[in-house]
C-alpha positions as YAML, in Angstrom:
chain: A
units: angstrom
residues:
- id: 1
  name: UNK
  ca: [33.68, -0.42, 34.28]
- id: 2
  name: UNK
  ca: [31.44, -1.84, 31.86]
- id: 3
  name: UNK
  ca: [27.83, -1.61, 32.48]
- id: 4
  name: UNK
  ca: [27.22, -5.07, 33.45]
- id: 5
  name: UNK
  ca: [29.95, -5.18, 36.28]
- id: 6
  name: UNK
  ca: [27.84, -2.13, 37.41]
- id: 7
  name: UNK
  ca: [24.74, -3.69, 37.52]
- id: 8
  name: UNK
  ca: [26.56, -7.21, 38.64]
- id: 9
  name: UNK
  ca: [28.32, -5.43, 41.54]
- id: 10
  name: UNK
  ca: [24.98, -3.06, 42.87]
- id: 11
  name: UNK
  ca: [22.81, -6.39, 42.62]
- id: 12
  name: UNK
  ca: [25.57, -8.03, 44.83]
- id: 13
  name: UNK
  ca: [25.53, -5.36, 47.25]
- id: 14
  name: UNK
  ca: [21.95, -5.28, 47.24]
- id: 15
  name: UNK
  ca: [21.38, -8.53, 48.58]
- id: 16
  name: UNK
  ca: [24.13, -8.76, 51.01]
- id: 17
  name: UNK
  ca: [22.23, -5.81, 52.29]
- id: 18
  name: UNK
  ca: [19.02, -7.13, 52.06]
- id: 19
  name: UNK
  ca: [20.50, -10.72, 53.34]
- id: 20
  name: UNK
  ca: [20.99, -8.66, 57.09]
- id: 21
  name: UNK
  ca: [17.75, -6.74, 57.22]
- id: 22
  name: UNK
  ca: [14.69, -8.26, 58.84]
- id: 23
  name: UNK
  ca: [12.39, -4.69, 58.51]
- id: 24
  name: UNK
  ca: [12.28, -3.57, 55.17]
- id: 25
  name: UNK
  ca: [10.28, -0.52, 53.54]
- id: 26
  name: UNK
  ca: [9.96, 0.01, 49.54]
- id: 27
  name: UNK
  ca: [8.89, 3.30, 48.72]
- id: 28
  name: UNK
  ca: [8.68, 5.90, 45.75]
- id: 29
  name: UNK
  ca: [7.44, 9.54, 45.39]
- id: 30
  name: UNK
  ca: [4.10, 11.25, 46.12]
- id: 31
  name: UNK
  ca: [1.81, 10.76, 43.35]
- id: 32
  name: UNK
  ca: [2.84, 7.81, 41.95]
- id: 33
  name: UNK
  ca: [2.82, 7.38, 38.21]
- id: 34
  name: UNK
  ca: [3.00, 4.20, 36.05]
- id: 35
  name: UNK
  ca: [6.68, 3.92, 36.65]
- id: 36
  name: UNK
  ca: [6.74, 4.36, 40.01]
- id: 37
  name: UNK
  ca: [4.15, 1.71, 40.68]
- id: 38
  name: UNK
  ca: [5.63, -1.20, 38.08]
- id: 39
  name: UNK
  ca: [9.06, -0.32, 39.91]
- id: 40
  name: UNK
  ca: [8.17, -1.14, 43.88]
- id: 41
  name: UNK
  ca: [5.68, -4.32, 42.51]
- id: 42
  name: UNK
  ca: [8.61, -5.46, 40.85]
- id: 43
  name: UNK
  ca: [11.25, -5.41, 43.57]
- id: 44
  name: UNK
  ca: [8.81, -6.13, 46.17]
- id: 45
  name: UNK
  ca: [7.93, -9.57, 43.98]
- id: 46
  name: UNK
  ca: [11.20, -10.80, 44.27]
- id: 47
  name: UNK
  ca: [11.84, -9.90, 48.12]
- id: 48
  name: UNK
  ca: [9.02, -11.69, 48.96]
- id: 49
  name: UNK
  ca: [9.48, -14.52, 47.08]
- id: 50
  name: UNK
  ca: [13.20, -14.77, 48.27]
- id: 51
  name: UNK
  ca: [13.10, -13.63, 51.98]
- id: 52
  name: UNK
  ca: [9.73, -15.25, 52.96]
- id: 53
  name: UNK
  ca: [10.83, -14.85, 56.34]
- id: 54
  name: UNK
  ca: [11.54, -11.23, 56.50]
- id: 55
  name: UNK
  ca: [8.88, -8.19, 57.43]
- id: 56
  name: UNK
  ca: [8.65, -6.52, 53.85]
- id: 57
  name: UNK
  ca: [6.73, -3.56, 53.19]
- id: 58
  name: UNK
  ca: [5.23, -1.13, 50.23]
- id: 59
  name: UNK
  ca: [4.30, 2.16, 51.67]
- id: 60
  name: UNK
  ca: [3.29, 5.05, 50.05]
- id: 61
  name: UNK
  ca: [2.66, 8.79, 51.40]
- id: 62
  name: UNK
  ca: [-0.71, 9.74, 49.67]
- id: 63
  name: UNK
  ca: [-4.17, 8.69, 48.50]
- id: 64
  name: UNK
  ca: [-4.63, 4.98, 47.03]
- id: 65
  name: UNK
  ca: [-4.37, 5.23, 42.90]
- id: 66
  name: UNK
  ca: [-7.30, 2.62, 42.64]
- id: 67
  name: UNK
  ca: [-6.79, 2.35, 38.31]
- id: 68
  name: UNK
  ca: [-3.49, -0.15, 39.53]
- id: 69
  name: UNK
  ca: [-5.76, -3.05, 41.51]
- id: 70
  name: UNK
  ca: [-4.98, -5.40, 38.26]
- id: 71
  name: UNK
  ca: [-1.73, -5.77, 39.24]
- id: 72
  name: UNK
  ca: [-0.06, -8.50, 41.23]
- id: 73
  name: UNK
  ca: [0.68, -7.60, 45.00]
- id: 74
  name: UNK
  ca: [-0.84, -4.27, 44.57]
- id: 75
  name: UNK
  ca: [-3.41, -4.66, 47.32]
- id: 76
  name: UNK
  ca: [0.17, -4.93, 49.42]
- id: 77
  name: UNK
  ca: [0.61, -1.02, 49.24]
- id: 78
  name: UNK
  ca: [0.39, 0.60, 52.95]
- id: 79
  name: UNK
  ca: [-1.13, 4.09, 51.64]
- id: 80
  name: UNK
  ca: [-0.39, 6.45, 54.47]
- id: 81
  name: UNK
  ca: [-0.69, 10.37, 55.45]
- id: 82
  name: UNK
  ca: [2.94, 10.47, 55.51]
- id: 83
  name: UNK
  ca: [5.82, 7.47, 55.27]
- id: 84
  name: UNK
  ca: [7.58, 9.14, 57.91]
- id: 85
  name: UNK
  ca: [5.17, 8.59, 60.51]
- id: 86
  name: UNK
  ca: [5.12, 4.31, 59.57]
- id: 87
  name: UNK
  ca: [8.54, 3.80, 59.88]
- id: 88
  name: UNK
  ca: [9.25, 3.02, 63.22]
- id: 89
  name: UNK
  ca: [11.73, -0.69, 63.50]
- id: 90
  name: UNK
  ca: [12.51, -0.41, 59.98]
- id: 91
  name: UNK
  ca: [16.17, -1.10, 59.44]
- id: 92
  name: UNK
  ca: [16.20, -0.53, 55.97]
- id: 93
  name: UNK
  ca: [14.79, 1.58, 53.17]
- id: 94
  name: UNK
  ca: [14.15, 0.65, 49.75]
- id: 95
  name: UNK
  ca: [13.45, 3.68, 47.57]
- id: 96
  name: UNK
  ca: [12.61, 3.52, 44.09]
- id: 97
  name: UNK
  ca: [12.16, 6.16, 40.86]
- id: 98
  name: UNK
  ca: [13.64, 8.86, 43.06]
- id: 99
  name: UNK
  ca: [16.27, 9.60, 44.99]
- id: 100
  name: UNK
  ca: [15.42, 12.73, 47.18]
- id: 101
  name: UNK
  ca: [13.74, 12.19, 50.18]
- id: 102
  name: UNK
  ca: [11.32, 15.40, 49.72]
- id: 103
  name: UNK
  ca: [9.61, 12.97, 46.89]
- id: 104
  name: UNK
  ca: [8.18, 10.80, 49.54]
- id: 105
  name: UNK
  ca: [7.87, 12.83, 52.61]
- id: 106
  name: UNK
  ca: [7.28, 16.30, 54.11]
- id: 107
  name: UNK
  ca: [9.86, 15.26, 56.92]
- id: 108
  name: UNK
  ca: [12.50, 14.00, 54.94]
- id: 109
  name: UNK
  ca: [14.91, 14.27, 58.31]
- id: 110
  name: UNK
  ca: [13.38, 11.32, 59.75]
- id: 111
  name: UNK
  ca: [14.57, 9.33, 56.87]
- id: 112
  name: UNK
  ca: [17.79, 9.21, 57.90]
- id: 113
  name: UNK
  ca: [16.84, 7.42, 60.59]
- id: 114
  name: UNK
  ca: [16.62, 4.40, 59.01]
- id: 115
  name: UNK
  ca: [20.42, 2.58, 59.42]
- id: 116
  name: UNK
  ca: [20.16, 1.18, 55.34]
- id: 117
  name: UNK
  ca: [18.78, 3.26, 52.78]
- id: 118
  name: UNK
  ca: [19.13, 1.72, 49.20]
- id: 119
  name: UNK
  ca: [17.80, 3.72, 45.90]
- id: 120
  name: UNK
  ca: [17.72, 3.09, 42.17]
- id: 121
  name: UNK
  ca: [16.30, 6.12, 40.13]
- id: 122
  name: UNK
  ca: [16.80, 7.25, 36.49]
- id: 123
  name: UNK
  ca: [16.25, 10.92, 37.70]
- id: 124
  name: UNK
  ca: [18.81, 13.47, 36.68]
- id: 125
  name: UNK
  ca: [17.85, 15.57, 40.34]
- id: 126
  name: UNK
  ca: [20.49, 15.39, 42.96]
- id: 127
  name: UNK
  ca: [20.32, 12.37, 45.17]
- id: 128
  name: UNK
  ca: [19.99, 12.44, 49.16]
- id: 129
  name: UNK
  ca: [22.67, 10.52, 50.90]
- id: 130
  name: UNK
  ca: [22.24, 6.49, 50.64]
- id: 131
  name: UNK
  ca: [24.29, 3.37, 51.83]
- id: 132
  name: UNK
  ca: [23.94, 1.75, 48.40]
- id: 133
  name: UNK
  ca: [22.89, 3.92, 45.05]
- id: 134
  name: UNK
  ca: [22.65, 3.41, 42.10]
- id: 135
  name: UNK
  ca: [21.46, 6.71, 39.67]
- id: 136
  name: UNK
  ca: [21.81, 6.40, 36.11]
- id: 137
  name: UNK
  ca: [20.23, 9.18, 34.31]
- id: 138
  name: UNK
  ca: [20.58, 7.65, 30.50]
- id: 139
  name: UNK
  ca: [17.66, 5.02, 30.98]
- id: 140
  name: UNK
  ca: [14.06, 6.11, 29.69]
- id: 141
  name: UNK
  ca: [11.94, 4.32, 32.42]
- id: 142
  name: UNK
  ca: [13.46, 3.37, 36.47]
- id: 143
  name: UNK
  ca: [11.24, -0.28, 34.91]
- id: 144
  name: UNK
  ca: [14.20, -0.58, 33.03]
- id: 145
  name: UNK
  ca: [17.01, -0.11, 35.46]
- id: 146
  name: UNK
  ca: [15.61, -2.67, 37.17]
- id: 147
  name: UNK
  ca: [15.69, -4.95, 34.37]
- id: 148
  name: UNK
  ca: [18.82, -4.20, 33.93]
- id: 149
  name: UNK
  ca: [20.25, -4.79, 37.59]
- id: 150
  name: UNK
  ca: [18.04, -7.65, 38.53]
- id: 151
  name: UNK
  ca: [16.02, -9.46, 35.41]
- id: 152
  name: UNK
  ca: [18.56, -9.53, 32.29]
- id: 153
  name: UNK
  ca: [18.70, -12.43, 31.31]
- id: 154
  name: UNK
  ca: [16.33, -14.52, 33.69]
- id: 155
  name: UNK
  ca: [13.14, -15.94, 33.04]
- id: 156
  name: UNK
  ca: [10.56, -13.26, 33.69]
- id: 157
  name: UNK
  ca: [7.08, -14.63, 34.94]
- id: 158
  name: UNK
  ca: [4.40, -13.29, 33.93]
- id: 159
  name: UNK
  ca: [4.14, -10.61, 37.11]
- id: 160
  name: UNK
  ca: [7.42, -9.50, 36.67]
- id: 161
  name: UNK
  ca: [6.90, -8.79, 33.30]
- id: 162
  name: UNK
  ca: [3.34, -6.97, 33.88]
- id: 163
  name: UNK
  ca: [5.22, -4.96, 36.05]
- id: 164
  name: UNK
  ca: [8.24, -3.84, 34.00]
- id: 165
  name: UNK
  ca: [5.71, -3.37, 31.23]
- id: 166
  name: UNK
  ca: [3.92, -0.68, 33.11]
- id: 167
  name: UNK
  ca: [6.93, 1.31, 33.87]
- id: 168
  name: UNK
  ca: [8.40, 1.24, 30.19]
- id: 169
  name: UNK
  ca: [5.00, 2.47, 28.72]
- id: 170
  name: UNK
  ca: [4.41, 5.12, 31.31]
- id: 171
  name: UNK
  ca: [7.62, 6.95, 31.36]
- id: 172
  name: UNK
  ca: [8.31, 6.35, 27.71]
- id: 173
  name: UNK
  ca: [5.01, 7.53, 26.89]
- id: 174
  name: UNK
  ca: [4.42, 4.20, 24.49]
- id: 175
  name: UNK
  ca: [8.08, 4.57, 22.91]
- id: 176
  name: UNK
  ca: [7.08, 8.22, 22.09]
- id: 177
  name: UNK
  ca: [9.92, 9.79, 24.06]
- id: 178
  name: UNK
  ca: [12.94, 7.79, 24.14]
- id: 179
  name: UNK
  ca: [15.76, 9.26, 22.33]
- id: 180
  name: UNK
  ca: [18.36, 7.43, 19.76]
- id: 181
  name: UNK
  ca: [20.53, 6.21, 22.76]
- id: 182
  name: UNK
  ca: [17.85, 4.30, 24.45]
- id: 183
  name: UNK
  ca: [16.25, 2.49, 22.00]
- id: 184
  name: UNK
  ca: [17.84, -0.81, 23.62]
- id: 185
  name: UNK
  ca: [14.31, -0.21, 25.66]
- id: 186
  name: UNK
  ca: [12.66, -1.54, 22.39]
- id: 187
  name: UNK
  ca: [14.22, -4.88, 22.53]
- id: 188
  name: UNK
  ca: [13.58, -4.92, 26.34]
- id: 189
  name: UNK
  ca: [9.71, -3.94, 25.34]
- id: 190
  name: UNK
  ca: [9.65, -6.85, 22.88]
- id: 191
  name: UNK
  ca: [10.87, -9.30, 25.42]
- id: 192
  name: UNK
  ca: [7.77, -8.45, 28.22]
- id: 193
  name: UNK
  ca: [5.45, -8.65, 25.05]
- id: 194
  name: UNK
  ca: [6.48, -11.83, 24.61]
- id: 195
  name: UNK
  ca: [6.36, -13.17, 27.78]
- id: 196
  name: UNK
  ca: [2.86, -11.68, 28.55]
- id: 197
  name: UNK
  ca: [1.65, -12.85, 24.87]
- id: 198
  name: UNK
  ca: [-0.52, -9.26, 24.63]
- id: 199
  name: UNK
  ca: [-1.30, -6.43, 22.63]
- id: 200
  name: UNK
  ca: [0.23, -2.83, 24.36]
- id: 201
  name: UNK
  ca: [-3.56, -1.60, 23.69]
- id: 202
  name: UNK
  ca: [-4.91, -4.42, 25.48]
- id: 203
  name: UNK
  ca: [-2.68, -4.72, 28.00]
- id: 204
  name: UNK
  ca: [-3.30, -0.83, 28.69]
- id: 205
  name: UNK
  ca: [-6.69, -0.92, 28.67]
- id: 206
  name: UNK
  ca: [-6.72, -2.64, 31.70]
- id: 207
  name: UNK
  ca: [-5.49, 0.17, 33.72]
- id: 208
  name: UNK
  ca: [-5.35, 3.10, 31.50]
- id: 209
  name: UNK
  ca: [-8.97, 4.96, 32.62]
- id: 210
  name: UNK
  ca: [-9.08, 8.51, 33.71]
- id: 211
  name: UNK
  ca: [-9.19, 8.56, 37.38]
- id: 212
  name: UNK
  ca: [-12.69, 10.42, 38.96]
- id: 213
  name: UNK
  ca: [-10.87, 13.21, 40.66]
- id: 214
  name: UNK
  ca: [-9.42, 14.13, 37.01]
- id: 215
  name: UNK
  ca: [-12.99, 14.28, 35.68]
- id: 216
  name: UNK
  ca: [-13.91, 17.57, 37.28]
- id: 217
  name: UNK
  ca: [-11.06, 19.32, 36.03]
- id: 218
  name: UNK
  ca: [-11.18, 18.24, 32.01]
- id: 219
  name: UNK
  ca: [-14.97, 19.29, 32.49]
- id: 220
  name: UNK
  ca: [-13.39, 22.58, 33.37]
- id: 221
  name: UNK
  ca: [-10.99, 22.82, 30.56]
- id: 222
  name: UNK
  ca: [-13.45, 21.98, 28.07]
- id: 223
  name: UNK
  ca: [-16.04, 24.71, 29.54]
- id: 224
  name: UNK
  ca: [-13.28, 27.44, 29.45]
- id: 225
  name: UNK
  ca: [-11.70, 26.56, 25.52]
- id: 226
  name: UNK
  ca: [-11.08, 29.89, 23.58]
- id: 227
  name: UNK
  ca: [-9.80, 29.79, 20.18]
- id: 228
  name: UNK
  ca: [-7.57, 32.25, 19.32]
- id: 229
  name: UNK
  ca: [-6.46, 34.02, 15.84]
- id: 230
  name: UNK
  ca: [-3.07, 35.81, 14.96]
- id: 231
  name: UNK
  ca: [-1.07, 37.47, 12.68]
- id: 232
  name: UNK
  ca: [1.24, 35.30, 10.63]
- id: 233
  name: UNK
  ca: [1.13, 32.32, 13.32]
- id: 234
  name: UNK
  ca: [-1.58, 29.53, 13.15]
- id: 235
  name: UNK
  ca: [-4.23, 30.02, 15.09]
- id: 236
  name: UNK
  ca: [-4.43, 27.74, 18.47]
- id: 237
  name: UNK
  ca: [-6.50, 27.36, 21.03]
- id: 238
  name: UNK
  ca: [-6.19, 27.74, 24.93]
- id: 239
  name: UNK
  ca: [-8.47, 27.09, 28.03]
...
């Protein structure tokens, strides 16, 4: 099956799914990183847009990562002690940039619960059990995969594409980690530079600060540098 017929057929599945829920949760794992965040904006941008009459919801176990308020729908996110304890009446489960429930939750058991559980992750860890999955391990960024199932070959707005954005650049680390079979990302990268009509170093700037909580700890680091010599190796340094 060619990769389009997978993408086709998940996407097909996905809103048939979707088409019979009315109590829907989008999640991702603790500590969300840029990948994570661009990934539930995304899907929960075209939910809303398409089921205006259905209960759809972003929640997140953990603290509120306050360097992502730029984005569209972002002040949506339910940031909670602990999903498991905010999912009472939800009928389905929308999880995204993992697929192991311990990522989200401390109870994963209640979970499974929830009658439809749908993930998409790029992850090469083993997978909890879902009604729909779709796990492909070969794409640099989740942002992608969802290109790929839902976007290719649409018209992006301009959310959409600040969204996908985010997730390429994060887990790619700006292009500096794909590998010679994922450069396709490139073209992808291209196309949401387009659409937004930015610069990557403008368009990072607007959320790329160092959070507070980190400043306390690179104060540390810095107070505790050593430099170290050796025999026949460079010398480095350590903190």
């Amino acid at each position: 099956m060619t990769n389009s017929n997978i993408f086709s057929d998940f996407r097909r599945e996905f809103f048939i799914l979707v088409e019979k829920s009315s109590n829907i949760v989008i999640t991702s794992h603790m500590s969300p990183d840029d990948d994570s965040i661009g990934s539930v904006l995304s899907i929960y941008t075209i939910l809303t847009e398409r089921y205006t009459e259905k209960n759809i919801r972003i929640v997140y176990t953990g603290q509120i990562v306050e360097r992502y308020n730029v984005f569209h729908n972002f002040k949506k996110i339910e940031w909670v002690d602990d999903i498991s304890n905010h999912i009472e009446g939800a009928d389905t489960l929308i999880t995204l940039d993992a697929s192991n429930w311990r990522r989200f939750t401390k109870m994963p058991e209640k979970l499974e619960t929830i009658p439809v559980r749908i993930a998409l992750d790029h992850h090469a860890s083993e997978p909890d059990v879902y009604t729909l999955l779709l796990h492909r391990k070969e794409y640099s960024s989740n942002a992608e995969l969802v290109y790929r199932t839902f976007f290719e070959g649409e018209e992006l707005s301009k959310e959409i594409a600040e969204h996908l954005l985010l997730g390429v650049l994060g887990d790619t680390g700006n292009f500096s980690y794909i590998s010679s079979k994922q450069t396709d990302v490139l073209l992808l990268a291209k196309k949401l530079i387009e659409v937004l009509g930015v610069r990557i170093e403008e368009f990072r700037s607007r959320y790329g600060g160092i959070p507070k909580k980190i400043i306390p700890l690179i104060q540390e680091l810095v107070k505790n540098m050593k430099y170290q010599d050796t025999n026949n190796w460079p010398d480095f340094q350590y903190s």
